[in-house]
DRENDO-1510 file (C-alpha; in Angstrom, 1 decimal, always signed):
<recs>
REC; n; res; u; v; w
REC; 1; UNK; -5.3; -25.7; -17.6 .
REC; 2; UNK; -2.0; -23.8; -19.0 .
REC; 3; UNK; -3.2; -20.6; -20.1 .
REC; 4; UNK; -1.1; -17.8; -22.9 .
REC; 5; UNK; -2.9; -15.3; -23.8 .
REC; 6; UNK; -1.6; -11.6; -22.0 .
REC; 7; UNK; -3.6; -8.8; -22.1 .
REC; 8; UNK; -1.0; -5.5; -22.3 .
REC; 9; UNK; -3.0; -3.2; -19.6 .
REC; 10; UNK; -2.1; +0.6; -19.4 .
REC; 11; UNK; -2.7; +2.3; -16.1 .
REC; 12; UNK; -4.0; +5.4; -17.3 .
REC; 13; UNK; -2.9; +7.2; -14.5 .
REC; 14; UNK; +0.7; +6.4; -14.5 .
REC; 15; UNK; +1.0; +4.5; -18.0 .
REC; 16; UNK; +2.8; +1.6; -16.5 .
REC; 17; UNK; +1.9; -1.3; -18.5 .
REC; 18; UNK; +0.9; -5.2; -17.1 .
REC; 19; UNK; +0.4; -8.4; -19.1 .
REC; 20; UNK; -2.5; -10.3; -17.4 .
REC; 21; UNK; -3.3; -13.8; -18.0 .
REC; 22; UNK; -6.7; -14.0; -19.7 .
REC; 23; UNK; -7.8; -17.5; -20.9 .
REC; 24; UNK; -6.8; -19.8; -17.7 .
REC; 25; UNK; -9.6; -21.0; -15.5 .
REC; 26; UNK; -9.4; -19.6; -12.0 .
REC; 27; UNK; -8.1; -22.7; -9.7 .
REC; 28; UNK; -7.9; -21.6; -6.1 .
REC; 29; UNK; -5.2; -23.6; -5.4 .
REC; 30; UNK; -2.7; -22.2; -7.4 .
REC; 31; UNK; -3.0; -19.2; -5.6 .
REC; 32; UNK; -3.2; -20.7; -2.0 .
REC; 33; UNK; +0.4; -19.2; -0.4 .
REC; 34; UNK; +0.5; -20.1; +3.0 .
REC; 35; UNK; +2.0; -17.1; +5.2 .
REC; 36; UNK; +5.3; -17.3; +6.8 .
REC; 37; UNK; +5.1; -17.0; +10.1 .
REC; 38; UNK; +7.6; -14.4; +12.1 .
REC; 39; UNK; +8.6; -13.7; +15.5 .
REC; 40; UNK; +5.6; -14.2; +18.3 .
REC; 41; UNK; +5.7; -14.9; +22.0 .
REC; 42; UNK; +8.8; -14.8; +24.2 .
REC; 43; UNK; +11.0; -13.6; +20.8 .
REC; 44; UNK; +8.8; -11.0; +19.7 .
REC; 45; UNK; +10.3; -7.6; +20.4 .
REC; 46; UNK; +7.2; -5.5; +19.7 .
REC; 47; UNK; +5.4; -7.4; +22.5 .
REC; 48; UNK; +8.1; -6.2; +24.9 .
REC; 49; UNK; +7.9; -2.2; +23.8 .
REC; 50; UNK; +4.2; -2.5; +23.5 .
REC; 51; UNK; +1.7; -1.0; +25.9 .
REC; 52; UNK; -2.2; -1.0; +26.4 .
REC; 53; UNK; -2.8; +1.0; +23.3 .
REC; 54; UNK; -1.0; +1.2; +19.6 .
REC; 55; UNK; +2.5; +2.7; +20.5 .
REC; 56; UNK; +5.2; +4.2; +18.0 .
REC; 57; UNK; +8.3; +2.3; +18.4 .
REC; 58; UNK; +11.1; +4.4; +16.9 .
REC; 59; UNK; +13.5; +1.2; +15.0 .
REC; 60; UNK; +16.3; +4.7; +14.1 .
REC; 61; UNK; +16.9; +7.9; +13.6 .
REC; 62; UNK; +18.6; +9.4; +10.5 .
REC; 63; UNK; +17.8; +6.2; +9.0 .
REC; 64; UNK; +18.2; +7.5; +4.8 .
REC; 65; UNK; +20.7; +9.2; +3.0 .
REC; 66; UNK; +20.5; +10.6; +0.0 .
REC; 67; UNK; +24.0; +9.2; -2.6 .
REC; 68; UNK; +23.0; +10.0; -5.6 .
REC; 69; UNK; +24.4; +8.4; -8.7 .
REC; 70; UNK; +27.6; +6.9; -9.3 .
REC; 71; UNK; +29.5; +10.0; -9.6 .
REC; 72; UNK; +27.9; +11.8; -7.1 .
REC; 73; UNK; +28.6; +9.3; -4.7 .
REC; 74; UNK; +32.3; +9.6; -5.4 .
REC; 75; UNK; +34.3; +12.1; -2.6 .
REC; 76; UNK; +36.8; +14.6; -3.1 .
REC; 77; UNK; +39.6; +11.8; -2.6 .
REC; 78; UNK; +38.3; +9.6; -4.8 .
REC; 79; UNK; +36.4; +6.9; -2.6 .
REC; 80; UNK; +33.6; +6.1; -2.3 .
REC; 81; UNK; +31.3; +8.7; +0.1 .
REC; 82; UNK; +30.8; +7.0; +3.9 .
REC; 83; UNK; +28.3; +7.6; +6.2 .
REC; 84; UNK; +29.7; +9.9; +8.4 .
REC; 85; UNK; +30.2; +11.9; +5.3 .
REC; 86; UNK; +26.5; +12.7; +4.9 .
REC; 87; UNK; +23.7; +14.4; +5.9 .
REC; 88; UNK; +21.5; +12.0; +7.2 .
REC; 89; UNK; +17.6; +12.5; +7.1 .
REC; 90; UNK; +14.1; +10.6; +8.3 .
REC; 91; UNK; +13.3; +7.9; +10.6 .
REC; 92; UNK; +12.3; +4.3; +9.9 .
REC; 93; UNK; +9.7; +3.6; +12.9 .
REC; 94; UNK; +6.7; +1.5; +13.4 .
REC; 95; UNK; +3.2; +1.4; +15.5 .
REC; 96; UNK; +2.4; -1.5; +17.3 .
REC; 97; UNK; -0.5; -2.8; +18.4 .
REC; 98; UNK; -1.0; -3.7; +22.6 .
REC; 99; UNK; +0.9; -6.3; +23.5 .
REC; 100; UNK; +0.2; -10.5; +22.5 .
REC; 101; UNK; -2.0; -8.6; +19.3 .
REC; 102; UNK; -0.7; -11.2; +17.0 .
REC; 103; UNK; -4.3; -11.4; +14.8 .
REC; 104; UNK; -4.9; -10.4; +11.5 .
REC; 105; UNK; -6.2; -6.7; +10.4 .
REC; 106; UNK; -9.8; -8.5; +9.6 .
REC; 107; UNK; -10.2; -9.9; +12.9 .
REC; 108; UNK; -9.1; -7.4; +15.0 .
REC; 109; UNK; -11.9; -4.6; +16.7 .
REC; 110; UNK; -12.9; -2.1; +14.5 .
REC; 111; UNK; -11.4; +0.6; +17.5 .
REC; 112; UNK; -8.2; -0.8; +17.1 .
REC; 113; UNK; -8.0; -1.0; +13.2 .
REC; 114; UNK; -9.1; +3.0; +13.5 .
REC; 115; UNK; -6.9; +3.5; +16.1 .
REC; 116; UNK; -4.1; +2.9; +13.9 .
REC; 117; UNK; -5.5; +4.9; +11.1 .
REC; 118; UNK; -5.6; +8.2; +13.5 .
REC; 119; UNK; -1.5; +7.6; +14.5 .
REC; 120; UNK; -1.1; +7.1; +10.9 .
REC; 121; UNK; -2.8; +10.6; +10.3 .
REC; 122; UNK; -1.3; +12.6; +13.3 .
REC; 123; UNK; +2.0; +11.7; +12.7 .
REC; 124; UNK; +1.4; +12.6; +8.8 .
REC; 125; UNK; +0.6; +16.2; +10.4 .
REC; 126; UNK; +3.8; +16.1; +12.3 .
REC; 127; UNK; +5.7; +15.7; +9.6 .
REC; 128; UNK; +4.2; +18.2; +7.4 .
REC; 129; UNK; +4.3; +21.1; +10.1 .
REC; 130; UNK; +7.8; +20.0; +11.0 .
REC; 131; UNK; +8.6; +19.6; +7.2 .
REC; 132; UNK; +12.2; +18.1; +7.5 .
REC; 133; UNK; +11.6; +15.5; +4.9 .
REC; 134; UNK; +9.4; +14.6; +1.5 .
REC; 135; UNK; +7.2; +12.0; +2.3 .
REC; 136; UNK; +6.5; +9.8; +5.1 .
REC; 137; UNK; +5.3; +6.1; +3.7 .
REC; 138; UNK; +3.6; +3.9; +5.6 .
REC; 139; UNK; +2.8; +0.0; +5.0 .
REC; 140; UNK; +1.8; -3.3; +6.4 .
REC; 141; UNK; +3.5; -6.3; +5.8 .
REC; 142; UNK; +1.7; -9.3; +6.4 .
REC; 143; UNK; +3.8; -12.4; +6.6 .
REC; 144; UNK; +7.6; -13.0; +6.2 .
REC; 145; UNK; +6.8; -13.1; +2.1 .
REC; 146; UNK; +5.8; -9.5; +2.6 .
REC; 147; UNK; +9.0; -8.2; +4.7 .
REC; 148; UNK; +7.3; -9.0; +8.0 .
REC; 149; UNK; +9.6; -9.9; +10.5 .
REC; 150; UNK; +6.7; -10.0; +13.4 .
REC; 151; UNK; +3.5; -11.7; +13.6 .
REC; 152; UNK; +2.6; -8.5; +16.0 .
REC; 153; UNK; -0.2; -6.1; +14.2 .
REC; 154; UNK; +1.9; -3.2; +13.4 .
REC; 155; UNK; +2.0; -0.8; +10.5 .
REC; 156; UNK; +5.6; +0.3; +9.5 .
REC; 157; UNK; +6.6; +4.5; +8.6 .
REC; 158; UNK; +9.6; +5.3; +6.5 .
REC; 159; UNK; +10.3; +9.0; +6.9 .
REC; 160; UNK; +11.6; +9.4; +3.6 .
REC; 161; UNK; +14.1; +12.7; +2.0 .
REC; 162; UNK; +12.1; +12.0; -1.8 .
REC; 163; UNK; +8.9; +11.2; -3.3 .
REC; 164; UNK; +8.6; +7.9; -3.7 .
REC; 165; UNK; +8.6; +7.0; -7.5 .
REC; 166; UNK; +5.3; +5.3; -7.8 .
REC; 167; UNK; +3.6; +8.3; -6.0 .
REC; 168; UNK; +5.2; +10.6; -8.2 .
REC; 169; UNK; +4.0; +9.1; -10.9 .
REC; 170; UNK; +0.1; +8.8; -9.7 .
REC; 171; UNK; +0.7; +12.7; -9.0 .
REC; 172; UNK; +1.7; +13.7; -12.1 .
REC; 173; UNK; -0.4; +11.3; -14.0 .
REC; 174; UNK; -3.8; +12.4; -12.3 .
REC; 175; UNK; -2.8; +16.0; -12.5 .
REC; 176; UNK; -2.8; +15.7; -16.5 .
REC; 177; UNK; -5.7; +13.8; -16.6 .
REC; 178; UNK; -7.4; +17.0; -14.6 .
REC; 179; UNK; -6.4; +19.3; -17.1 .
REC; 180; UNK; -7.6; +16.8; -19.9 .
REC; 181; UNK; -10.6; +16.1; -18.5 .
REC; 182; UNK; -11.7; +18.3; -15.5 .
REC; 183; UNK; -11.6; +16.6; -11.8 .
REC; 184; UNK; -10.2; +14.4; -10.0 .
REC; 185; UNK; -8.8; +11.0; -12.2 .
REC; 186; UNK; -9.4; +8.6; -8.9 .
REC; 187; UNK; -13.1; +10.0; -8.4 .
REC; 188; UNK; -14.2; +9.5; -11.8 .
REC; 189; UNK; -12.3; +5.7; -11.6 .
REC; 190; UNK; -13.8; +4.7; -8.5 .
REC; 191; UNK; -17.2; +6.5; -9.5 .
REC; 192; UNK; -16.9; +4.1; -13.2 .
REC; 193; UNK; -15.5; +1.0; -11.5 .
REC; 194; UNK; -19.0; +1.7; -9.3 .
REC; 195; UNK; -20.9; +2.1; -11.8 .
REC; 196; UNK; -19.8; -0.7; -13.9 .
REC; 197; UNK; -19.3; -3.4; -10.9 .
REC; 198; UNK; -17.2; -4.8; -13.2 .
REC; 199; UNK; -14.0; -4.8; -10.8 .
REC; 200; UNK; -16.1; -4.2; -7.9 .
REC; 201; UNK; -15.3; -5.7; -4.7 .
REC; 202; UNK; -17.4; -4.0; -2.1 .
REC; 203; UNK; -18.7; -0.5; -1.6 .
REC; 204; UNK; -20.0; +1.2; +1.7 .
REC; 205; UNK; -20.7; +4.6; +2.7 .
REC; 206; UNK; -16.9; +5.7; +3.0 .
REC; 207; UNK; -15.2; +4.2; +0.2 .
REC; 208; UNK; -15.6; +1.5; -2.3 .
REC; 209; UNK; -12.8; -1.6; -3.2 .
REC; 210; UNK; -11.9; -2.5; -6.2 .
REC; 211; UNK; -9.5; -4.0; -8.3 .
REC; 212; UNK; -7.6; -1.8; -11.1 .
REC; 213; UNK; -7.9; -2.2; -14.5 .
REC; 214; UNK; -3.9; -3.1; -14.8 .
REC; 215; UNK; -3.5; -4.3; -12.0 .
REC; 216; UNK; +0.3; -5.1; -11.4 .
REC; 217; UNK; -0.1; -8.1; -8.8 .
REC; 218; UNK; -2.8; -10.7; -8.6 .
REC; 219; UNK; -5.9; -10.2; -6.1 .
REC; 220; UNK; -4.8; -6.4; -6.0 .
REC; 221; UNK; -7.7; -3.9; -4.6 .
REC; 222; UNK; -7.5; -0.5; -4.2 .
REC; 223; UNK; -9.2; +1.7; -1.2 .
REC; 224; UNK; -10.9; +4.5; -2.3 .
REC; 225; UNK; -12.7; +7.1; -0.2 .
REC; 226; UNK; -15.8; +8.5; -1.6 .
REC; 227; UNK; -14.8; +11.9; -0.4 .
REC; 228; UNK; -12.2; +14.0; -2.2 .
REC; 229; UNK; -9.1; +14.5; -0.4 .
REC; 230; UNK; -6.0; +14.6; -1.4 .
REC; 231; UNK; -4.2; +14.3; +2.4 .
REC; 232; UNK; -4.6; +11.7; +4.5 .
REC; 233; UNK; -3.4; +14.1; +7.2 .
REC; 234; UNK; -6.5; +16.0; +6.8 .
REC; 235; UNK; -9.2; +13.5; +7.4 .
REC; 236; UNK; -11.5; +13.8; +9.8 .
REC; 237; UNK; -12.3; +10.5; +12.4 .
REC; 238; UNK; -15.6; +9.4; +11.2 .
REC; 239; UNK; -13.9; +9.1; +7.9 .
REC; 240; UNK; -11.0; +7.2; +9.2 .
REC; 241; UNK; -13.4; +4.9; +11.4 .
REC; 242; UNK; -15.4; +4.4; +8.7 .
REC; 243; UNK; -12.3; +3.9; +6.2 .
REC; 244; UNK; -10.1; +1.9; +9.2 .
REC; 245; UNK; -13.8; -1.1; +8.5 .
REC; 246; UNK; -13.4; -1.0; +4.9 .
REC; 247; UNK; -9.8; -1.8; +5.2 .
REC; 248; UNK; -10.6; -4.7; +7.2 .
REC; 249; UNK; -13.7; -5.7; +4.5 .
REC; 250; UNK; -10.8; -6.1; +2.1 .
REC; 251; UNK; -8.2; -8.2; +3.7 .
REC; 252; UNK; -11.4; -10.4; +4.8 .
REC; 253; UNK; -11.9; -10.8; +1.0 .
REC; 254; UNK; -8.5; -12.3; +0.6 .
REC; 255; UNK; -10.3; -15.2; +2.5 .
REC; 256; UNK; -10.9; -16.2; -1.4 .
REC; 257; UNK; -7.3; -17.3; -1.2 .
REC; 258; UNK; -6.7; -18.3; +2.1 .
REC; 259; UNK; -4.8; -16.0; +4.2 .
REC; 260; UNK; -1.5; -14.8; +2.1 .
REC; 261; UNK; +0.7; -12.2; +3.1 .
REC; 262; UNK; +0.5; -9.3; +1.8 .
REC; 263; UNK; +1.2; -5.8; +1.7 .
REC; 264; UNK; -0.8; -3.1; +2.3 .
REC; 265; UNK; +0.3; +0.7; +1.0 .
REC; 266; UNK; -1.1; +4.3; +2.0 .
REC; 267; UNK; -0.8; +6.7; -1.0 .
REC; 268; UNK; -1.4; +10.3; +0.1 .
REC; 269; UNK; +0.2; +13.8; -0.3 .
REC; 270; UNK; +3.6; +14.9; -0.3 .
REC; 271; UNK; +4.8; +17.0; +2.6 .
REC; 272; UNK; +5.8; +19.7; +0.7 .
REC; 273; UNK; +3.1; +19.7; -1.8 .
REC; 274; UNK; -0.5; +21.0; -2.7 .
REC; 275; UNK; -2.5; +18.6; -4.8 .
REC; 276; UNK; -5.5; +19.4; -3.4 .
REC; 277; UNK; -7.7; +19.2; -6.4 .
REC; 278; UNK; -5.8; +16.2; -8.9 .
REC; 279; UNK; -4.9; +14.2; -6.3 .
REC; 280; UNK; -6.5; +11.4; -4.3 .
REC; 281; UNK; -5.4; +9.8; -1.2 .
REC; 282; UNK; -6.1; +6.1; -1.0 .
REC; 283; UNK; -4.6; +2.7; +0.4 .
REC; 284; UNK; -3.2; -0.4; -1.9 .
REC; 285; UNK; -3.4; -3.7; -1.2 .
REC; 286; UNK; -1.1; -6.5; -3.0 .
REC; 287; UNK; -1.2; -10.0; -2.0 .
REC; 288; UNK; +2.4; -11.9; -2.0 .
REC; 289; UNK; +1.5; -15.0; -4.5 .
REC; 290; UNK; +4.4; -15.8; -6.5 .
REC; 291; UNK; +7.6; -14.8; -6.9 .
REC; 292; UNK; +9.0; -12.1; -9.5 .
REC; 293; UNK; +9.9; -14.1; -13.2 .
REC; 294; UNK; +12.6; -13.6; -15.8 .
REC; 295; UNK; +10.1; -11.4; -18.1 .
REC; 296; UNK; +9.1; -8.7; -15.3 .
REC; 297; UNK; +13.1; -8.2; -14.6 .
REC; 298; UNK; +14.0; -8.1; -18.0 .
REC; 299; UNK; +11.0; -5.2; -19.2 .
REC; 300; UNK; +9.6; -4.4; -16.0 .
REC; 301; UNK; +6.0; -5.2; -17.1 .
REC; 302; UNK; +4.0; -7.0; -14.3 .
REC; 303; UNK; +3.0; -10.3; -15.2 .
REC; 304; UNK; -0.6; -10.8; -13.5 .
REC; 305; UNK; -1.8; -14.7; -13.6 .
REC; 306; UNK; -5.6; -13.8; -13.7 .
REC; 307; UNK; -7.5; -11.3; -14.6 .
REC; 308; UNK; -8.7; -8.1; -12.2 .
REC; 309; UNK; -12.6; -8.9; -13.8 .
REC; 310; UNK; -11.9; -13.1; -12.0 .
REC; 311; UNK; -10.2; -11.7; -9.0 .
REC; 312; UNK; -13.1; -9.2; -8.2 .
REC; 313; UNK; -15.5; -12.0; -8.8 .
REC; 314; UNK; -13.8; -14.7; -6.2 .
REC; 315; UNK; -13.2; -11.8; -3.4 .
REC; 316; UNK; -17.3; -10.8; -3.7 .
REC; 317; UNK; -17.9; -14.3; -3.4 .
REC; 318; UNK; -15.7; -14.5; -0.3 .
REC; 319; UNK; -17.7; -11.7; +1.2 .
REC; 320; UNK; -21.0; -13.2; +0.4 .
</recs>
């Protein structure tokens, strides 16, 4: 059934808008992206560096520099700057699961899932006591659609010289809201999308999932611990076993859809900020269903094919 009808969705944290799709029929189908396979077995270079336990595999050093605009990035002679010419900052690594791991986060044990969630979180505290860069981001890319180039379970850390945009946005957003309103923005959204069970995936005694209100990719969910912190670098390891099982509760509901690559996104803290009371650290996760269309690059408004309300109701179903 051809659907048009768009829903303009604000985000009222960041104020991003997204046109969603509201008077299509859900067909599962349509959705169905099979994953992409990458490199496994004998080709797999994570297998090789990999040991008995999830290891950091450091991929380079100095990996970012910072060029500026156009005219900053023009030297004194008139060229273009070069590398050599800069001051190089960060590192782009990534931890690895124990060798021939080539499951998916849902499926593997609980331990393991949380042992990637404590690396995640001690080498977040590195980075802020060594404080040589902004912001360390960390994701999972499921699938060659989502910038996988392995099948191996692995999570992948750019050490990064700015604040990402996005994050900088959530910061700033939620830190008006508190002023407007009084606490935390994501507490009072998770505690409503609770409440309402409207958007409501799942919920279990260390965070509940569920899927924004503008969302900006179809089948997105959001991770949201129950308790207030604003650094994932400060949480403790019964929150990040508990939190490490919820993560896998949600790529288990993508079973809705099959199993589509996807990518998964930690939002937390700046290194060289204190949000402590507006900000709220959680995880993002976007499945990798269609590719980008003429409208989204021409006014940079998402396009979302159904709505966050359908999408929450297929992933409970998938859980059920």
């Amino acid at each position: 059934m051809s659907g048009g009808i768009w829903e303009l969705r604000r985000d009222e944290i960041t104020g991003w808008w997204s046109a969603t799709v509201v008077d299509r029929e859900f067909a599962p189908a349509r959705f169905n992206e099979e994953r992409v396979s990458g490199a496994r077995g004998a080709s797999c270079e994570n297998c090789a560096a990999a040991g008995s336990e999830v290891t950091r595999r450091t991929l380079r050093q100095g990996a970012f520099h910072s060029v500026g605009t156009r005219s900053e990035a023009i030297g004194s002679d008139g060229g273009l700057l070069t590398i050599g010419d800069m001051d190089r900052a960060g590192s782009w690594s990534t931890l690895i699961a124990p060798v021939m791991e080539h499951g998916e986060l849902d499926t593997a044990e609980p331990a393991l899932v949380a042992s990637f969630l404590m690396a995640i979180r001690d080498h977040l505290r590195a980075a802020r006591e060594l404080g040589a860069t902004a912001y360390v981001q960390y994701v999972r890319n499921a699938g060659a659609q989502a910038g996988a180039m392995s099948d191996h379970l692995c999570f992948e850390a750019y050490d990064l010289p700015q604040v990402p945009h996005r994050v900088a946005e959530e910061i700033g957003g939620a830190a008006r809201l508190s002023i407007r309103n009084g606490g935390c923005a994501f507490c009072r959204i998770s505690e409503e999308e609770q409440a309402s069970g409207r958007r409501l995936v799942h919920r279990d005694a260390h965070a509940a999932i569920f899927a924004p209100f503008a969302s900006r990719s179809a089948f997105e969910t959001w991770i949201v611990p129950h308790l207030h912190a604003s650094d994932f670098a400060d949480a403790d390891g019964a929150t990040l076993r508990g939190v490490a099982e919820t993560i896998q509760t949600a790529v288990r509901a993508l079973r809705a859809i099959g199993a589509p690559p996807y990518n998964l996104l930690l939002h937390t803290a700046p290194l060289r900020e204190r949000v402590e009371s507006t900000y709220h650290w959680h995880w993002e996760l976007h499945p990798r269903l269609r590719p980008i269309g003429g409208l989204e690059l021409a006014s940079g408004i998402p396009v979302v094919p159904i709505s966050p309300e359908e999408a929450a109701a297929e992933l409970r179903k998938a859980l059920s």
